[in-house]
C-alpha positions in Angstrom: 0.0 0.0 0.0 1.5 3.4 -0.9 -0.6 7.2 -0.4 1.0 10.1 -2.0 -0.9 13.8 -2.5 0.0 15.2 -6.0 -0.5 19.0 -6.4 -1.4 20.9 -9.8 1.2 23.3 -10.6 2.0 24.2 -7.0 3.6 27.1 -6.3 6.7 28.2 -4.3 3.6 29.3 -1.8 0.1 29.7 -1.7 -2.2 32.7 -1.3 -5.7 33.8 -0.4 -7.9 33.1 -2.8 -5.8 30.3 -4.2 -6.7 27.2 -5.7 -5.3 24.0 -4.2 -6.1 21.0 -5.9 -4.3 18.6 -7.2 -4.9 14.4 -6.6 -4.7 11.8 -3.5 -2.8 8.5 -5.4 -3.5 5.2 -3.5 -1.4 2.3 -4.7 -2.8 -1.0 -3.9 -1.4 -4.5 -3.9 -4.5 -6.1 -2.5 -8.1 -5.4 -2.5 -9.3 -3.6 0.1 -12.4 -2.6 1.8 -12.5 1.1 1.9 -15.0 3.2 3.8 -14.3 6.4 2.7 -11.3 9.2 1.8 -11.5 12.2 3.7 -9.0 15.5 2.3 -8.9 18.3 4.8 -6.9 21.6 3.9 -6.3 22.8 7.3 -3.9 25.5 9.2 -3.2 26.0 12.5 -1.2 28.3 15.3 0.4 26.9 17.7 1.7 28.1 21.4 3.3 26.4 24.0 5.0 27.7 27.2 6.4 25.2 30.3 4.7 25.0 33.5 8.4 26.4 35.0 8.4 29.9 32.7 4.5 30.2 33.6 5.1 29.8 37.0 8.7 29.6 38.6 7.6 29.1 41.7 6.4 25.4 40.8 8.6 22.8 42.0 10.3 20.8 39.0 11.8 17.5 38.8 15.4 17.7 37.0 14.9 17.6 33.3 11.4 17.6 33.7 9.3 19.8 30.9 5.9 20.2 31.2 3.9 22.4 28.5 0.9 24.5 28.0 0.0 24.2 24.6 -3.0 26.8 22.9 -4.1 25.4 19.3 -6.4 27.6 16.9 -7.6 26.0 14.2 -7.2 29.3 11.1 -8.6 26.6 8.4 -9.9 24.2 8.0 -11.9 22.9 4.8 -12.7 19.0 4.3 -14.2 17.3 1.0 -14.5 13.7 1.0 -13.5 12.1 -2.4 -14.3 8.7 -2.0 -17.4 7.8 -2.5 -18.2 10.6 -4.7 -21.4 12.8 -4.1 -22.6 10.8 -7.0 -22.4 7.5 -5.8 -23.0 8.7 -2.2 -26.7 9.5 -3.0 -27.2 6.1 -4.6 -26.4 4.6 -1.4 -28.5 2.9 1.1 -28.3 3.6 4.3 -26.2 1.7 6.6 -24.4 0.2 2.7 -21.0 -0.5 2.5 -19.2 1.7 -0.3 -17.2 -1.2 -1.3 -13.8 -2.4 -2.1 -10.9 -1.2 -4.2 -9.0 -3.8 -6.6 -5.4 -3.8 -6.8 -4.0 -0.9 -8.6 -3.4 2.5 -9.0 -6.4 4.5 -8.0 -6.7 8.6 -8.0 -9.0 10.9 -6.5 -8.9 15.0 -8.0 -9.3 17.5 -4.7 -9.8 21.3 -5.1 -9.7 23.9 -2.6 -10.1 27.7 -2.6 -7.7 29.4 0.4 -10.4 32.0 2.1 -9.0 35.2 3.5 -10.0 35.1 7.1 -9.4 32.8 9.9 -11.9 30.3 10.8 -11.5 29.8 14.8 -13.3 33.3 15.2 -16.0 32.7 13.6 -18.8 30.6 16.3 -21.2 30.1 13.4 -18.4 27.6 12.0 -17.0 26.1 15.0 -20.3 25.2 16.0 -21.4 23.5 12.9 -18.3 21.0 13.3 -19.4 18.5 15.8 -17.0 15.6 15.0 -18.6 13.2 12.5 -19.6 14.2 8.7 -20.1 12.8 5.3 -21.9 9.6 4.5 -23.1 7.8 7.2 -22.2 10.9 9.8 -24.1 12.9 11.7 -27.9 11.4 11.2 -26.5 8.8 9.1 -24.0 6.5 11.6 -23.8 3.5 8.9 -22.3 -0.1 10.6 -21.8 0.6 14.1 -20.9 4.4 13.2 -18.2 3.2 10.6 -19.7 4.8 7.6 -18.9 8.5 8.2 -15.6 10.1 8.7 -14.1 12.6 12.0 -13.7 16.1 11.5 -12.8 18.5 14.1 -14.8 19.1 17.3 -15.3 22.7 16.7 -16.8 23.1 20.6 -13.2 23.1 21.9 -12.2 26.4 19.6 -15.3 27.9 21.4 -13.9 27.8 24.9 -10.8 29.9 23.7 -10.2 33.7 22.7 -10.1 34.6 19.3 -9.8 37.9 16.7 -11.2 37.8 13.2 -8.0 38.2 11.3 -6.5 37.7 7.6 -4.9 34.3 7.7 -1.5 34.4 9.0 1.8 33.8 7.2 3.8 29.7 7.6 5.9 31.1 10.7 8.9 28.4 12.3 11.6 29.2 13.7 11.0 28.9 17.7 11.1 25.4 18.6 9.1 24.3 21.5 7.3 28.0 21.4 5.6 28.8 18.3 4.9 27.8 14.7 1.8 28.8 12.1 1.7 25.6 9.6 -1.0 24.6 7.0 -0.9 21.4 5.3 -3.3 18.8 2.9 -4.2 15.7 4.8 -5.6 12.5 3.6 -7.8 10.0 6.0 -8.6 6.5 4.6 -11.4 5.0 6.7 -11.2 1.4 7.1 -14.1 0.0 8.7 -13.5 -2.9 11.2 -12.3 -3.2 14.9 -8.8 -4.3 14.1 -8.3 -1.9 11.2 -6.5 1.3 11.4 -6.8 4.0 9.3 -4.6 5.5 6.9 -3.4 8.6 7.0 -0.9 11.0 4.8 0.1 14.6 4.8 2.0 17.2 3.3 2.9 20.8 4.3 2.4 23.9 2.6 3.5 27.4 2.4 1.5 30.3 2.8 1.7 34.4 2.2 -1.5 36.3 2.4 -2.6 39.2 0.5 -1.5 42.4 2.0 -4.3 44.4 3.2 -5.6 47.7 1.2 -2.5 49.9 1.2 -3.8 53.7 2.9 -3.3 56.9 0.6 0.8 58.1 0.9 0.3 61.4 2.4 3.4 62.7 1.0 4.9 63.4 4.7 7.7 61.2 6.2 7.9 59.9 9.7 11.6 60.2 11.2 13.8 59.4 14.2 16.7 62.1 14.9 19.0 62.8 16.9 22.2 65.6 17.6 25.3 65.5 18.1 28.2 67.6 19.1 31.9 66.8 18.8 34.1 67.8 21.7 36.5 70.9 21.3 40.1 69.7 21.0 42.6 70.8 23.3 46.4 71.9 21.9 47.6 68.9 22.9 45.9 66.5 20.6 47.4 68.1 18.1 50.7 67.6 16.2 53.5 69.7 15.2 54.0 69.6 11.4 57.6 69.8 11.1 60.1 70.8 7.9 63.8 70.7 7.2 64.1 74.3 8.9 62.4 72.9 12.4 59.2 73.4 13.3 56.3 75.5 11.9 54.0 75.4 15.0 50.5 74.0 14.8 48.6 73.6 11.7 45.4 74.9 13.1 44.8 77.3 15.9 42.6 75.1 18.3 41.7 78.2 20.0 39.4 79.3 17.4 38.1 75.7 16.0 34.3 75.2 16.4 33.5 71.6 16.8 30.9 70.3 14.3 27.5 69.9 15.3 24.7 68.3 13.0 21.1 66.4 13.7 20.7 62.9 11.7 17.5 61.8 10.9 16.2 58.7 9.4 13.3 58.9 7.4 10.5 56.9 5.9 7.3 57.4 3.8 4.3 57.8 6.2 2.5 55.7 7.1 5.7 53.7 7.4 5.3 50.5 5.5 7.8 48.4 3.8 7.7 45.2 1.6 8.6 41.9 1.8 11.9 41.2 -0.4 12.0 45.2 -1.7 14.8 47.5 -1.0 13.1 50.0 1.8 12.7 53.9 0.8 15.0 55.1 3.7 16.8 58.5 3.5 19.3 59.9 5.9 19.5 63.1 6.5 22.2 65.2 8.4 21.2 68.9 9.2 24.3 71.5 10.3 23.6 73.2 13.7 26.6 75.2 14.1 28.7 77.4 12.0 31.9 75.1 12.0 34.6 74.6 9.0 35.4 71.4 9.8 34.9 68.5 7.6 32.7 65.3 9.4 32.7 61.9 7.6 30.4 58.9 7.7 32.9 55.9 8.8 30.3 52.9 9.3 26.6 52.0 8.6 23.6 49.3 9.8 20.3 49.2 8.9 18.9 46.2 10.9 15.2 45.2 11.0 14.0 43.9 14.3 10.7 41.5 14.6 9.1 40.7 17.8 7.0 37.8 17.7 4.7 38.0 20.6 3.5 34.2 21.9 0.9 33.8 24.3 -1.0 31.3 26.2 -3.8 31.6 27.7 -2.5 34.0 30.6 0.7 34.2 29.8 2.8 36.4 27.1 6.1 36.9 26.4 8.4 38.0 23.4 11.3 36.6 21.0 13.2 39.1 19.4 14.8 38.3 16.0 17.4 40.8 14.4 17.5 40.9 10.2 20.9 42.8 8.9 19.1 44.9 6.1 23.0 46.3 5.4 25.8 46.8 6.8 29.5 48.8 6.2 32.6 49.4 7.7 35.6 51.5 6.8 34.0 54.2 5.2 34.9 58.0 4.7 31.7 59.8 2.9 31.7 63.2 3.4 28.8 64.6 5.4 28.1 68.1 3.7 30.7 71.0 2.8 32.3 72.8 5.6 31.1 75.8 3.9 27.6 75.3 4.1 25.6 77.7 5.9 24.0 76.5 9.6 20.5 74.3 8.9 21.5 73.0 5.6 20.7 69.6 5.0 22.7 67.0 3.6 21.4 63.5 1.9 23.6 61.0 2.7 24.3 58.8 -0.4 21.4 55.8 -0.8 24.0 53.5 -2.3 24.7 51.3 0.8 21.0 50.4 1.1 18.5 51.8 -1.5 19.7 48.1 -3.9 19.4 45.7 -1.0 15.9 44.0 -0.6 14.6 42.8 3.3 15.7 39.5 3.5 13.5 36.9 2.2 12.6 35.1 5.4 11.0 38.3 6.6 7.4 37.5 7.5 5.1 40.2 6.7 3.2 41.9 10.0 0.3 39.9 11.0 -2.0 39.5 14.3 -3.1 35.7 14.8 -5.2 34.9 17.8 -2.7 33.9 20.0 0.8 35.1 18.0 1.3 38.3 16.1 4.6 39.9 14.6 5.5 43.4 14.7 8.6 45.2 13.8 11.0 48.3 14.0 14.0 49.4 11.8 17.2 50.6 13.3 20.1 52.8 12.0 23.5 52.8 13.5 25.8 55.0 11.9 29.4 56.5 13.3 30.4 59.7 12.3 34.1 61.0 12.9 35.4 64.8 12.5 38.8 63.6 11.3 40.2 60.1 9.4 43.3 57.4 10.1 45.5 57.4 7.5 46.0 54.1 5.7 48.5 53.1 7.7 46.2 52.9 11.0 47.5 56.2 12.3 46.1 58.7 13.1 46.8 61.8 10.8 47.1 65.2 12.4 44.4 66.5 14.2 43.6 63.0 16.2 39.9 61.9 15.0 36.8 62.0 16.9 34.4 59.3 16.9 30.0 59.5 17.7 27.9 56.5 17.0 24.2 57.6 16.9 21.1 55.1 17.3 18.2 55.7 15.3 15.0 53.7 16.0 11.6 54.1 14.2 8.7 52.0 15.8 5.7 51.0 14.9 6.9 50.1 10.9 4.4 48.0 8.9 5.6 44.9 6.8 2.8 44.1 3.5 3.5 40.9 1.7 3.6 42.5 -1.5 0.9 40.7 -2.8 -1.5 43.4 -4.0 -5.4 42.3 -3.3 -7.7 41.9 -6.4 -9.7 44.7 -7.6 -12.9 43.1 -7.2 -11.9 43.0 -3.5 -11.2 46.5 -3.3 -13.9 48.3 -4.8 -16.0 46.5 -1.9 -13.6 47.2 0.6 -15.2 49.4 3.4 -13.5 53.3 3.4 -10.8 53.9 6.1 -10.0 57.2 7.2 -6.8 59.0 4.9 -3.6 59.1 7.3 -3.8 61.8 9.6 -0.9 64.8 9.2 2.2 64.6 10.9 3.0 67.2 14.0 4.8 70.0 12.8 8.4 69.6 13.3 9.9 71.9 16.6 12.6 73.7 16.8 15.9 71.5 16.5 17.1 70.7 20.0 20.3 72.0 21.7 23.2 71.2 20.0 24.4 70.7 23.6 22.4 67.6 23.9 24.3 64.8 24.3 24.0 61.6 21.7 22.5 59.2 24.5 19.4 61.8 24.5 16.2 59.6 24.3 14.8 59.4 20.5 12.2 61.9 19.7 9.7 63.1 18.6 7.4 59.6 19.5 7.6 57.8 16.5 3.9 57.2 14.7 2.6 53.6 12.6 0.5 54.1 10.1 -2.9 54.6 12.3 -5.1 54.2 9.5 -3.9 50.2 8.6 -6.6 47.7 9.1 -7.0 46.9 12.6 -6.7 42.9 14.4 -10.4 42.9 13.9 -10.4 44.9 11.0 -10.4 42.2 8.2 -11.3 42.3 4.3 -14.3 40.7 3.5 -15.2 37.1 4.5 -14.6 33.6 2.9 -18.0 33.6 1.7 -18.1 36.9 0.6 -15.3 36.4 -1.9 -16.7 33.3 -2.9 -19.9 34.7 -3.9 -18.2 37.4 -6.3 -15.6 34.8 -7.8 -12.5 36.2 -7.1 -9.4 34.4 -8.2 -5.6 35.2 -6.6 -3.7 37.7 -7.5 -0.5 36.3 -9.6 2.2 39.2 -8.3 4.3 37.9 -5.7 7.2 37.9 -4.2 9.5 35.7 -3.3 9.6 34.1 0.8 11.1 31.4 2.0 9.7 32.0 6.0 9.3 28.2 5.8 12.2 26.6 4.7 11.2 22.8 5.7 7.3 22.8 5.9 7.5 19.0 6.0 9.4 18.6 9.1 7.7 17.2 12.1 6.3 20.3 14.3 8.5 21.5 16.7 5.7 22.9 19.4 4.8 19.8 21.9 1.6 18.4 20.9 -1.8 18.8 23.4 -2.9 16.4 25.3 -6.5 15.8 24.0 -5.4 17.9 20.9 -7.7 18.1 17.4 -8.4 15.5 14.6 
């Protein structure tokens, strides 16, 4: 006996709205008495957390490990195959569908991914009470052996939910977290002795971005001063000739030290895209009427998820760090030193403007018990001054400031654009709301551990956790298909491995 699930022109991953069909191949080498074959698209979230980290204070046994699991069911769609609906209604009740000869024998499947998660909706959690099909529910057949198990949707009741857009395939936290979906296959063999066969295979899955607000034509920023130190005459060297000395090269005594504001800035609302370079300028403003030359030595632009997991009562976060880019050993000039005070330099684009977020970047998403969120960083060093090749220091000695910049609240879209059927539909949102006027620039005095400001802002007008596009049925009804655009992702790099969060006790069939 051999099972295998064949899928029609699968793609690298699926989407909303997305076909999945394809055909369950059972190879026989004996007839068999088959009561029916059961394919189930399904997806689920799971969240685990030991008793230990939920409560310290229990008392463990050495190497013991205890988990809380939480399990929500997004999808989860079930057609039976075998018998057909054709020969299902010819059927007597309580009859035997019969047996398969020894052979190949295929049976075509076809699904259609819905947008929205399943677990918050009671209507459909209650309809699933654990047996369907032909001889389910109303129908038991021989000793209840002529219908097939689906999920006991009661238990998704008891637990909290949101009405969300499905949620990206997320792995990565062992023991912790994990969002999978997969096709499974149940043959039903009726008899005491007989077990059932079953086969699966994992898929991957990137939703449509949700309906992208107007660009206001405003940026949101974080900046941040800075002020190099005066120099003293002794940092500085005599430049000496065949004749003896000529003194100092520069009167100290009347140097200004350079001053200047960096700022980071993105589109607002801030929103980037899976596997596209992100429209980031840098901007350095002159605060203080200094002829000194400051340069750019090094540069990181890091994204940084936080995946927040909870369980029932409990919450916590894992923080994962994405180099974006990243360079060392630079001297870019920052601005002329004979600019006039508040002009603004643009720092060049070329370090980061070609390099795309890295393609296991999950898109932002809220689930019912895990969402992601991020925030991009900027770490830059400037130095009034340069080392020579050799790794001295050239006359006067340079001056090194690294400055932080952190923007919060920045919104991560697949890149999959929704149809146009579903966004002519789509209810209005309110247009972004304006950006505060920017204050007065700050001291130059400040120093460069000064706390980031002003308060960064998201884009407020993206869809809200319970704010999702239109529901499965909805979509259904005006026969949308997926949109074919997409980007590539790889957030799932082995959807067939075993799952890595500890299974439930009493979990879902």
């Amino acid at each position: 006996m051999s099972i295998r699930i064949a899928l029609d022109a699968a793609p690298e991953f699926y989407t909303n709205l997305d076909f999945v069909e394809g055909r369950v191949i059972l190879g026989l080498n004996r007839p068999e008495n088959i009561g029916n074959i059961v394919v189930k698209l399904e997806g689920e979230c799971k969240t685990a957390v030991t008793l230990s980290e939920r409560d310290p204070n229990l008392p463990r046994a050495p190497g013991a490990h205890d988990f809380v699991t939480e399990t929500h069911k997004l999808l989860y769609l079930v057609e039976q195959v075998y018998p057909d609906a054709r020969s299902a209604a010819s059927m007597a009740v309580g009859a035997m569908p019969g047996v398969l000869f020894p052979g190949q024998h295929e049976f075509r499947f076809k699904f259609k991914v819905p947008l929205n998660n399943i677990c918050g909706n009671p209507n459909a959690m209650a309809a699933l009470n654990g047996i369907g099909g032909v001889g389910g529910a109303g129908n038991s057949g021989f000793l209840g052996f002529g219908g097939f198990r689906t999920m006991d949707g009661s238990k998704q009741l008891m637990l909290q939910h949101v009405r969300t857009t499905l949620p990206p395939s997320v792995t990565g936290f062992p023991r912790k977290a994990e969002v999978r979906y997969y096709i499974k296959v149940t043959i039903q063999r009726p008899g005491f002795f007989k077990e059932n066969w079953r086969y699966q295979i994992g898929l991957k899955f990137l939703p449509v971005e949700p309906p992208r607000p107007t660009l206001t034509g405003q940026e949101a920023f974080a900046r941040r001063p800075f002020l190099f130190k005066p120099r003293t005459p002794g940092t500085m060297k005599k430049k000496s000739s065949f004749f003896g000395s000529k003194g100092n090269q520069t009167d100290t005594e009347n140097q200004i030290p350079p001053s200047f504001e960096v700022s980071a800035r993105l589109p607002h609302p801030t929103i980037l895209t899976c596997n596209k370079p992100m429209p980031l300028r840098i901007i350095a403003k002159k605060l203080a009427a200094s002829q000194e030359q400051v340069y750019l030595t090094s540069l990181e632009v890091a994204l940084i998820g936080y995946t927040n997991i909870r369980v029932y009562d409990h919450q916590h976060a894992e923080v994962t760090r994405w180099i974006v880019s990243s360079a060392n050993n630079l001297a870019i000039p920052v601005g002329n030193p004979a600019d006039a005070v508040d002009t603004e330099t643009v720092l060049p684009d070329h370090l980061w403007a070609h390099q795309p977020l890295p393609n296991t970047v999950a898109p932002s998403f809220t689930a019912c018990n895990l969402s992601r969120s991020y925030e991009l960083e900027v770490r830059l060093s400037l130095s009034w001054g340069l080392s020579n090749k050799s790794g001295k220091a050239s006359a006067p000695y340079p001056q090194v400031i690294f400055l932080p910049l952190k923007m919060s609240k920045v919104e991560i879209f697949s890149g999959i654009h929704p149809p146009k059927e579903l966004l002519q539909p789509a209810r209005k949102r309110p247009q972004a709301p304006p950006l505060p006027p920017r204050t007065a620039t700050a001291s130059s005095s400040a120093p460069p551990s000064d706390p980031l400001y002003p308060p960064q802002l998201g884009p407020t007008n993206a869809p809200q956790p319970d704010d999702a596009p239109p529901s499965y049925d909805e979509a259904m009804a005006q026969d949308i298909t997926a949109p074919q655009e997409r980007p590539a992702y790889s957030g799932v790099t082995a959807e067939n491995d075993p799952s890595i969060v500890p299974p439930e006790k009493s979990g879902l069939h």
